[in-house]
C-alpha atoms as an extended CHARMM CRD file, in Angstrom:
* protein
*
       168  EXT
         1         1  UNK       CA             -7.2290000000       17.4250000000       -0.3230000000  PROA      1               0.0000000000
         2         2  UNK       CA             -4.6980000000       14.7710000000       -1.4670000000  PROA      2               0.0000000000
         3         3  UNK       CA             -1.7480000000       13.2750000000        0.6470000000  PROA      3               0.0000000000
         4         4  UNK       CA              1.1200000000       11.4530000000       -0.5420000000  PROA      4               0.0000000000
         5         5  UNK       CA              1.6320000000        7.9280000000        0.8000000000  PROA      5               0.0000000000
         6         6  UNK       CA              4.7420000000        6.1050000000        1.2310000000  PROA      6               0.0000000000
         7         7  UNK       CA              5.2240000000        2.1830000000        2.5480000000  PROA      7               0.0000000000
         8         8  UNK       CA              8.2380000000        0.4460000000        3.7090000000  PROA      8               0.0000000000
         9         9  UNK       CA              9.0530000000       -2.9590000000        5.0190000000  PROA      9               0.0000000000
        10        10  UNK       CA             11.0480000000       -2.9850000000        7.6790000000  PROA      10              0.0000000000
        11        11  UNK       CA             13.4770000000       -5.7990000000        9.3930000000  PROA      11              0.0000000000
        12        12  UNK       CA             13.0040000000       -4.4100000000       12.8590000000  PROA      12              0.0000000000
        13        13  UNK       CA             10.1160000000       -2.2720000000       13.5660000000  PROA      13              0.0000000000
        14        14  UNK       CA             10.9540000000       -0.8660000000       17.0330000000  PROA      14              0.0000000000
        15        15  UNK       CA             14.4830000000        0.3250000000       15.6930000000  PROA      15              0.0000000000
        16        16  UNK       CA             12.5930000000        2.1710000000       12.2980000000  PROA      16              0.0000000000
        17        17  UNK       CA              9.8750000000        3.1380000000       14.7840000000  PROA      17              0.0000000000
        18        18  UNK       CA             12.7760000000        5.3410000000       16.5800000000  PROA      18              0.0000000000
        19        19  UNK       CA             14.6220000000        6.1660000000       13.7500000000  PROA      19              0.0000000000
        20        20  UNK       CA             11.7590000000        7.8370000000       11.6390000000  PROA      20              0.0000000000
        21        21  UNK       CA             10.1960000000        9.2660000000       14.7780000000  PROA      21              0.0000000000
        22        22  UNK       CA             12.9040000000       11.5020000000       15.3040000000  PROA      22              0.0000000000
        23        23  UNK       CA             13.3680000000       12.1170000000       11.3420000000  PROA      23              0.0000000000
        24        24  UNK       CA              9.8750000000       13.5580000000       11.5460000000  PROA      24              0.0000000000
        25        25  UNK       CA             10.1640000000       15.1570000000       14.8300000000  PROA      25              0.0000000000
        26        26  UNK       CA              6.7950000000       12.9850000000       15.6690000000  PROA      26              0.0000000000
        27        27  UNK       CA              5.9100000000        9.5950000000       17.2930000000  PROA      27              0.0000000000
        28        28  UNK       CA              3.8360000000        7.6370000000       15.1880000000  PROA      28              0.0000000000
        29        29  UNK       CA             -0.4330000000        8.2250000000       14.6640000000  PROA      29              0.0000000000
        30        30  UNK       CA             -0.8830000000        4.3630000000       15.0250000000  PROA      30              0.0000000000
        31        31  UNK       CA              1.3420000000        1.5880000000       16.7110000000  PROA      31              0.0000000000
        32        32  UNK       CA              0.8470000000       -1.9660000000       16.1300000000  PROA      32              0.0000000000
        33        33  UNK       CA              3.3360000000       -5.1360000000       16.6400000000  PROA      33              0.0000000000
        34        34  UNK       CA              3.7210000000       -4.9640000000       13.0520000000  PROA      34              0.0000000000
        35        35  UNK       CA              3.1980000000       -1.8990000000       11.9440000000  PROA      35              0.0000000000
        36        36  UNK       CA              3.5110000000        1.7010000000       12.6080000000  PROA      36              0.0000000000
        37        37  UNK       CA              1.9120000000        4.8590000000       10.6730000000  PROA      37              0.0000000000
        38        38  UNK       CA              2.5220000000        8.5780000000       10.4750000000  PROA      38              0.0000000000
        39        39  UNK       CA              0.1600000000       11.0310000000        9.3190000000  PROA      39              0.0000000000
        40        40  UNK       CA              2.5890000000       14.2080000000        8.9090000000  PROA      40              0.0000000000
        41        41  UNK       CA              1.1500000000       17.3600000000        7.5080000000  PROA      41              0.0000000000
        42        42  UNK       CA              4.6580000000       19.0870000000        6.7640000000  PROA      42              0.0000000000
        43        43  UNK       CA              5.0030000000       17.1620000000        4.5560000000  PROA      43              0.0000000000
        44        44  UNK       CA              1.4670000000       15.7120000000        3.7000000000  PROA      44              0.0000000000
        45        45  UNK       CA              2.2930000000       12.2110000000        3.9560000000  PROA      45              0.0000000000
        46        46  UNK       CA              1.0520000000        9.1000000000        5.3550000000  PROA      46              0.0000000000
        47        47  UNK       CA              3.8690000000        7.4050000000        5.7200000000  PROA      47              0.0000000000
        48        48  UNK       CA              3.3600000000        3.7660000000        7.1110000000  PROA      48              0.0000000000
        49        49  UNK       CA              6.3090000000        1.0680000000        7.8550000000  PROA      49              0.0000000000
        50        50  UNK       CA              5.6290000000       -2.6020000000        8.2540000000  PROA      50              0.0000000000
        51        51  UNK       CA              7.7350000000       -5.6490000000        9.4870000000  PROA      51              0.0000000000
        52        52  UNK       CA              5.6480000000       -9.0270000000        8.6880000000  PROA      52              0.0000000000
        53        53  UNK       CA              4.7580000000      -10.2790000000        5.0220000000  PROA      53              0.0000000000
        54        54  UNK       CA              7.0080000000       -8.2360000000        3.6140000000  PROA      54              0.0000000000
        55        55  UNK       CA              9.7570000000      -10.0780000000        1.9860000000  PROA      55              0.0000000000
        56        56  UNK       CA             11.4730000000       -7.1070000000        0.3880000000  PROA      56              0.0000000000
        57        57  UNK       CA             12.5700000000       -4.6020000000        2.4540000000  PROA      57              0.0000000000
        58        58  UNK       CA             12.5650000000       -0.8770000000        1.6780000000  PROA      58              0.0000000000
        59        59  UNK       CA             10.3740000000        1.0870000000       -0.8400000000  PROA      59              0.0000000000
        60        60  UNK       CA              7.1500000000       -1.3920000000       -1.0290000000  PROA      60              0.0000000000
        61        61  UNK       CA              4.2170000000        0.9220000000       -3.1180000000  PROA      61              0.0000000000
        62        62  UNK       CA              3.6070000000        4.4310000000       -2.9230000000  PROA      62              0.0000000000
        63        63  UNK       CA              0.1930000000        6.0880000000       -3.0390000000  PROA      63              0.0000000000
        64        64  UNK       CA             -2.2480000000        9.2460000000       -3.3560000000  PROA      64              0.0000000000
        65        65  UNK       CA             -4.5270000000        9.3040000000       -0.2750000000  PROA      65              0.0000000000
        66        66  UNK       CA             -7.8550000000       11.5050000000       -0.8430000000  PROA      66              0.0000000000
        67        67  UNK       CA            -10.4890000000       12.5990000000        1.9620000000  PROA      67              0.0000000000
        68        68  UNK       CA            -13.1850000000       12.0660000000        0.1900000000  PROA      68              0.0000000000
        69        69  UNK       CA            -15.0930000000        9.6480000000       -2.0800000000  PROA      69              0.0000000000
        70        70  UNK       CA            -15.1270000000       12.5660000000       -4.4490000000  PROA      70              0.0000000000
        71        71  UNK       CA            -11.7920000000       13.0510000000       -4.1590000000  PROA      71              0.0000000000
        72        72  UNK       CA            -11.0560000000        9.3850000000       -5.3650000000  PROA      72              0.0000000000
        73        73  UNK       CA            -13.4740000000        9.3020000000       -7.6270000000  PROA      73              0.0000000000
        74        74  UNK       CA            -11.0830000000       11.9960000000       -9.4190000000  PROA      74              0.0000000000
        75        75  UNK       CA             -8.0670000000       10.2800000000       -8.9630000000  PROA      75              0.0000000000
        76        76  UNK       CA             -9.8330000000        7.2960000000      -10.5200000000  PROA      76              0.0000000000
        77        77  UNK       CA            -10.4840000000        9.4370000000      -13.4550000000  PROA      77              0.0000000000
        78        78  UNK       CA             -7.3080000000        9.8700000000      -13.9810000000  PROA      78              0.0000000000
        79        79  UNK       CA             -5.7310000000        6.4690000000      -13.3440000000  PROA      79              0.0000000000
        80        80  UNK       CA             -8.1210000000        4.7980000000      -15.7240000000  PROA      80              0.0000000000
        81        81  UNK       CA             -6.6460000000        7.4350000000      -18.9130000000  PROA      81              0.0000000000
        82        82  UNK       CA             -3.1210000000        6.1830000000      -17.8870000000  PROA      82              0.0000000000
        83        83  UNK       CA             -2.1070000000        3.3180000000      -20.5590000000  PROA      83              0.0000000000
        84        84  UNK       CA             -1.0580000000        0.5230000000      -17.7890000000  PROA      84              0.0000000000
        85        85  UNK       CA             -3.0990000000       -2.1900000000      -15.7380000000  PROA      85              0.0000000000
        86        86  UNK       CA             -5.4110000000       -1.0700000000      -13.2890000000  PROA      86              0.0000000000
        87        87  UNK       CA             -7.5690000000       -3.2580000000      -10.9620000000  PROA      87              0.0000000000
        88        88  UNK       CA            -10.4420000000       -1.1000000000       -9.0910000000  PROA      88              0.0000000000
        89        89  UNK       CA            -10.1680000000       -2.8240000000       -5.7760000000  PROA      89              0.0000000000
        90        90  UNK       CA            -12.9690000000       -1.5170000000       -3.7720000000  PROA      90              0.0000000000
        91        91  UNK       CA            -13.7600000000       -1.4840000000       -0.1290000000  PROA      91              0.0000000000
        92        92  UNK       CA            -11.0650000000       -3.4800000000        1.2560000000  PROA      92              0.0000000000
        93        93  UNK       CA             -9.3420000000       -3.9180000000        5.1400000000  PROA      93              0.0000000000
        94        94  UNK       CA             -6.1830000000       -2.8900000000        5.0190000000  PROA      94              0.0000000000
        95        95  UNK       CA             -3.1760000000       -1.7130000000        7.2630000000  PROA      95              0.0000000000
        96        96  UNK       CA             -5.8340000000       -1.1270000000        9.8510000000  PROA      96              0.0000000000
        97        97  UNK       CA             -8.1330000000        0.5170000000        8.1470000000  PROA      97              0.0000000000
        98        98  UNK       CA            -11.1040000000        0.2360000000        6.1880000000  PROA      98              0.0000000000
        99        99  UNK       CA            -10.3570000000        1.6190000000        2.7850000000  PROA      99              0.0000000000
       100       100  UNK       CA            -11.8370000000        2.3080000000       -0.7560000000  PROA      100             0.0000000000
       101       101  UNK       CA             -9.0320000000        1.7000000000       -3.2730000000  PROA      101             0.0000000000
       102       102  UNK       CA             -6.9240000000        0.9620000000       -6.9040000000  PROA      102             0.0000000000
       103       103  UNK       CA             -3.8760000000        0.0260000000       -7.7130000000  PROA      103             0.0000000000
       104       104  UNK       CA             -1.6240000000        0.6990000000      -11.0270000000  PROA      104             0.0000000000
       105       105  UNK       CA              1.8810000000        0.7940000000      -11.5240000000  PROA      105             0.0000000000
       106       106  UNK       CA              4.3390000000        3.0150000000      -13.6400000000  PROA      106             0.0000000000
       107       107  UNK       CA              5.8870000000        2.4350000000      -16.7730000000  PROA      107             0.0000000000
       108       108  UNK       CA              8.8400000000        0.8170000000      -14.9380000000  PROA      108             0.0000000000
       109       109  UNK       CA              7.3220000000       -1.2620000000      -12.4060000000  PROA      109             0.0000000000
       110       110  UNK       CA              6.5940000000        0.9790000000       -9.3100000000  PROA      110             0.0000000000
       111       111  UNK       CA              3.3530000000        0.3780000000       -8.1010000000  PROA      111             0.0000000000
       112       112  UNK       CA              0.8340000000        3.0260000000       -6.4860000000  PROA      112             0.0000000000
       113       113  UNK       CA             -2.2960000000        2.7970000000       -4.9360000000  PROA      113             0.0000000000
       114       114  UNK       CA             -5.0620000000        5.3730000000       -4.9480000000  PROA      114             0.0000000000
       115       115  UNK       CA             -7.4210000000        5.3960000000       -1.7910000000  PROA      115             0.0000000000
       116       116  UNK       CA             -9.7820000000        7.0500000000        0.9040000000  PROA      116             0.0000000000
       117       117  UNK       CA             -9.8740000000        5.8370000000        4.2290000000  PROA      117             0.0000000000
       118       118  UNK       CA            -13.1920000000        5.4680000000        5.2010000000  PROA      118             0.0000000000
       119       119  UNK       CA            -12.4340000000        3.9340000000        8.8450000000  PROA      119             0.0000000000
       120       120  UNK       CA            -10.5950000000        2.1370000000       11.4220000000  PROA      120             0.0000000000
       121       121  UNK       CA             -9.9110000000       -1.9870000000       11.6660000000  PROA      121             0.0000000000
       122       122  UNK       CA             -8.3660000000       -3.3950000000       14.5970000000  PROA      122             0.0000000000
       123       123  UNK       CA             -6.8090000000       -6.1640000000       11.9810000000  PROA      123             0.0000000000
       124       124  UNK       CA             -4.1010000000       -5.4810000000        9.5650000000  PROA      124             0.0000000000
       125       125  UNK       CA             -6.4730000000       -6.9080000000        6.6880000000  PROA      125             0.0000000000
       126       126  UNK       CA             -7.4780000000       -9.9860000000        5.0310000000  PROA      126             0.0000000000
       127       127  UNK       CA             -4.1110000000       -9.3600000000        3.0650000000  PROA      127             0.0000000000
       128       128  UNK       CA             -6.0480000000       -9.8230000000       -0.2960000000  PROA      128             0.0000000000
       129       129  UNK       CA             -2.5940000000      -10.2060000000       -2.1430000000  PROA      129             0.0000000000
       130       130  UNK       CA             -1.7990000000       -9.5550000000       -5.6270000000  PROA      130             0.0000000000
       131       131  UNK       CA              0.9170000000       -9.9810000000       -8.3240000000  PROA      131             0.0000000000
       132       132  UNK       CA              2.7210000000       -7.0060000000       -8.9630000000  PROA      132             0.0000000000
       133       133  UNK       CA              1.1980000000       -5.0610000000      -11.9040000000  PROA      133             0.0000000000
       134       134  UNK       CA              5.2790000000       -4.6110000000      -12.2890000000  PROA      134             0.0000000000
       135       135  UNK       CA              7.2710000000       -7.1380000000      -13.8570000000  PROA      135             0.0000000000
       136       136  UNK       CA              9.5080000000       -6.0580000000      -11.4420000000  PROA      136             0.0000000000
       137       137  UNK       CA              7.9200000000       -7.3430000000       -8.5950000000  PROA      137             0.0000000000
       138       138  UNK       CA              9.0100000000      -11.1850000000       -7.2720000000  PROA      138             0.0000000000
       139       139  UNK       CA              8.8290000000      -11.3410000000       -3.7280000000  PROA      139             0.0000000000
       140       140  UNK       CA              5.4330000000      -11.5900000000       -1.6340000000  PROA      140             0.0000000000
       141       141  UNK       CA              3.6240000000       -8.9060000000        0.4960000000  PROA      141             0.0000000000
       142       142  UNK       CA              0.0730000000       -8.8790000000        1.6480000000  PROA      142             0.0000000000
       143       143  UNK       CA             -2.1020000000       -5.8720000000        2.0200000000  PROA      143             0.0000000000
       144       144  UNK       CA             -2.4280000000       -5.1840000000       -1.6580000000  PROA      144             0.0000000000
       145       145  UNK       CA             -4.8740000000       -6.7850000000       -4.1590000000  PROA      145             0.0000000000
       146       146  UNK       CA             -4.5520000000       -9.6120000000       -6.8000000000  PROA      146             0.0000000000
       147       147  UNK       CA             -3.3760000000       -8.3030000000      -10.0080000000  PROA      147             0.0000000000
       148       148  UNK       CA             -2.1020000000      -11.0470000000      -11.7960000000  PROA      148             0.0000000000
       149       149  UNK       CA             -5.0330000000      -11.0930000000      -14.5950000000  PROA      149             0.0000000000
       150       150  UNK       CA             -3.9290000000       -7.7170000000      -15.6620000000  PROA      150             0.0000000000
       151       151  UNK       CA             -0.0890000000       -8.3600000000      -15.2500000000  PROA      151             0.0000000000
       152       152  UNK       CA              0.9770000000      -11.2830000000      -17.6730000000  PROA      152             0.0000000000
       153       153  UNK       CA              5.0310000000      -10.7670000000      -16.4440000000  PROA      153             0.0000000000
       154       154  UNK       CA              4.0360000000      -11.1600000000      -12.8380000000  PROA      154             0.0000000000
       155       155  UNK       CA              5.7060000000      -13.8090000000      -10.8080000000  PROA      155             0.0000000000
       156       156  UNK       CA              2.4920000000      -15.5850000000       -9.0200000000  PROA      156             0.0000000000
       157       157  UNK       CA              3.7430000000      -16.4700000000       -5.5210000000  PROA      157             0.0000000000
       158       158  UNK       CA              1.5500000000      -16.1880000000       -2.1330000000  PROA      158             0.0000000000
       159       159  UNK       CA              1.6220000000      -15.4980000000        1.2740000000  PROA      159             0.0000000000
       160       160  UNK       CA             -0.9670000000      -15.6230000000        2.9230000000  PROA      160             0.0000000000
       161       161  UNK       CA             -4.0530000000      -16.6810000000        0.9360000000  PROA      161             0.0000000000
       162       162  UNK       CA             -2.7340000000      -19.8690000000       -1.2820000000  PROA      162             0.0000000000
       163       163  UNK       CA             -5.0920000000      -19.0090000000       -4.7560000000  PROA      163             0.0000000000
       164       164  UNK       CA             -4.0270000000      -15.3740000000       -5.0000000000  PROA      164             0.0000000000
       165       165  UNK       CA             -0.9530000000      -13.6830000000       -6.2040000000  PROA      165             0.0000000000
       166       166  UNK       CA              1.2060000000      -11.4650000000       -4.4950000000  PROA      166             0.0000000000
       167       167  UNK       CA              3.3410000000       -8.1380000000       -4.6240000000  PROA      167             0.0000000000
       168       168  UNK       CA              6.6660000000       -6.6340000000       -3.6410000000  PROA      168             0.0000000000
């Protein structure tokens, strides 16, 4: 089983937290300071919001979520035909959570990660940055790996670890 998954920076977390709580008809699955995550099944989305290290706000990267290392494995399959960089994170921390995961982005800069969640953190991550595999991308966010090696138009700033990259 698949889920789509959608992340947004946000100025002010407790006002999003409220807004997209009653868009979804749902409180969020997990609350933290910083960040706030709902794991809808009408429709199948994780959809997770996030107010630090995230200098642009709005649309950040979306994502295919699987359930099962199979299930990624596939998705991995498939990402590795498509003709754009790909870096094969691995087992990462991440948005609290302990995670298996790639990144790629589209033919116009927007930048998706493939993952399975494999369990629970009780840190946001060790933010293992990257550069946007989108020319696109200028601004810094953490949570998302270093790409810059595969993305030769990336902007190389940092926020949070001062040798790697970082992505919008």
């Amino acid at each position: 089983m698949k889920r789509m998954h959608i992340h947004v920076g946000v100025e002010n977390l407790d006002a999003s937290i409220e807004f997209y709580s009653t868009l979804f008809g749902a409180a969020p699955t997990v609350t933290k300071s910083d960040y706030a995550k709902w794991m809808l099944d009408d429709p199948r989305v994780n959809f997770a919001i996030s107010s630090e290290n995230h200098a642009t706000k709005g649309i950040e990267h979306l994502g295919i979520q699987v359930d099962s290392s199979d299930g990624l494995q596939e998705v991995f399959t498939r990402l590795r035909k498509a003709d754009a960089p790909l870096l094969e994170e691995g087992q990462t921390t991440c948005c609290y959570a302990q995670s298996e995961k790639s990144w790629i982005s589209d033919p116009d800069g927007v930048v998706w990660e493939a993952f399975y969640t494999n369990g629970d953190s009780v840190v946001y991550g060790d933010d293992p940055e990257l550069s946007a595999v989108s020319s696109n991308a200028s601004e810094t966010s953490c949570c998302t790996p270093e790409l810059s090696a595969v993305s030769p138009n990336a902007s190389e700033t940092s926020c949070c670890t001062p040798s790697k990259a970082s992505m919008s």
